[in-house]
Every structure is written in C-alpha cells, then in structure tokens.
C-alpha positions in Angstrom: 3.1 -34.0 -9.0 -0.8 -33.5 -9.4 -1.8 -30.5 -11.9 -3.3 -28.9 -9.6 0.0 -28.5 -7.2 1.7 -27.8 -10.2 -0.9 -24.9 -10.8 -0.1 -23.4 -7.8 3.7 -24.0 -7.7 3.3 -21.5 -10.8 0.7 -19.1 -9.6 3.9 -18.9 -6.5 6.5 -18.6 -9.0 4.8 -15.5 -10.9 4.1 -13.8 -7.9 7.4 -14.0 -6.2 8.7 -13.1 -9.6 6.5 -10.0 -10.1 7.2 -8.8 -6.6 10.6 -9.3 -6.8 10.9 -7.6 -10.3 9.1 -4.8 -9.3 10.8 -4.1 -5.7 14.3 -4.4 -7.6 13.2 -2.0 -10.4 12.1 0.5 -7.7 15.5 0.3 -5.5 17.1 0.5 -8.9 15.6 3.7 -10.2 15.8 5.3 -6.7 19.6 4.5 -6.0 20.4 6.0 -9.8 18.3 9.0 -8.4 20.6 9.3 -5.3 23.8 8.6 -6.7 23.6 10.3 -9.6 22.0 13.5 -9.0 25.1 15.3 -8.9 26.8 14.2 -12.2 23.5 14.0 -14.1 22.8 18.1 -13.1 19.3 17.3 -10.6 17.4 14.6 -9.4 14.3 13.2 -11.0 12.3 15.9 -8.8 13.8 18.4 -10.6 13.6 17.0 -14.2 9.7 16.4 -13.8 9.3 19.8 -12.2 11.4 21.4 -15.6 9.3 19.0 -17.8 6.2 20.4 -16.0 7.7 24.5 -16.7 7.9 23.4 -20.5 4.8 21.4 -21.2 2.3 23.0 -19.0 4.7 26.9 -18.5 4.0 25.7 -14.7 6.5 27.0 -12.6 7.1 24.5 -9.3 9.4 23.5 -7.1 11.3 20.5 -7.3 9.3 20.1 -3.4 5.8 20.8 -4.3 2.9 18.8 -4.0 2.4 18.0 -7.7 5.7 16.9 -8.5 6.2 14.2 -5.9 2.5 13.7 -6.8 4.1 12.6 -10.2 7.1 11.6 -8.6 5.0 8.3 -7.6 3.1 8.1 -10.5 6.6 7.4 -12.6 7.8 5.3 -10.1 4.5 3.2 -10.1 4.6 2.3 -13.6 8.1 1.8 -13.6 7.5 -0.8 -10.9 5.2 -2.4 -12.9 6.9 -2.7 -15.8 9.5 -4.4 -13.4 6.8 -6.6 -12.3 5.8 -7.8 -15.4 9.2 -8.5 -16.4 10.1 -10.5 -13.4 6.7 -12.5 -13.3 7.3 -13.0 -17.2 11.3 -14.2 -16.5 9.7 -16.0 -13.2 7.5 -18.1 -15.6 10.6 -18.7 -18.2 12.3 -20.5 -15.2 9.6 -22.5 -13.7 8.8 -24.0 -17.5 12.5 -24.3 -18.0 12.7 -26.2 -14.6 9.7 -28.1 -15.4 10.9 -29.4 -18.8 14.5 -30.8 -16.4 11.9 -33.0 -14.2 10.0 -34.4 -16.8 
C-alpha cells in the first residue's frame, strides 16, 4: 500500500472515529437526561437553570432562552470531548491494525 493511500486510510479512520465518538457521547448524555430525570430529582435543564440562580442569583426557568442556550453549549463540548476520544481510540486501532499487516 503506497504512503499516500495509507495517509488517507488514516485521515478516514480519525474522522469516522471522531464522528462516531462524538454522536455516541451526545446519545449517551441525552438518554441519562431522559432516563434519569426522575431518580436524579430534574433534568439537566433544571440543574443549569439552579446553577445559574446560585452563581449569577438569576432566577430562570428550566424553559427559558438562556438555559437551553447553555443547554447546547454543554452538550457541544461534551461532544467534543467524545470526538476527540474516538478519533484518538480510532487512531490506536488503525496503528494497531497496521503493525498486524506489516
């Protein structure tokens, strides 16, 4: 295999690993938001819209603007932080893989 298939086989690899990482740490942190909301006492709405009462003596709804504003902010960075991981565990594979042809 030429380096510069092998270049791209790997730029594939870290992609399909990053997206992958970052759409499972999404459906993750969602479904523990649904599931959970009940026997954790409120849903992530409501935890950022308490946070926001103590930090900032804001008083919102868990439905307001701002807190699904931040809502998606969170849930951004915890996607890429899942995307990171997967693209680094992608790469892990791919080199392990690599190191079985040669």
């Amino acid at each position: 295999m030429s380096t510069d298939a092998k270049q791209r086989r790997k730029r594939i690899v870290v992609i399909a690993g990053a997206v992958g990482g970052g759409v499972l740490s999404l459906t993750t942190s969602l479904l523990m938001d649904y599931l959970f909301a009940d026997s954790l006492t409120g849903s992530w709405r409501e935890a950022i819209a308490g946070d926001l009462q103590r930090a900032f003596s804001l008083s919102l709804s868990p439905d307001s603007a701002t807190v699904y504003i931040l809502f998606i902010v969170v849930l951004a960075f915890m996607a890429s932080v899942g995307a990171g991981i997967g693209a680094f565990f992608a790469l892990i594979v791919n080199r392990f893989l690599n190191f079985l042809e040669s």
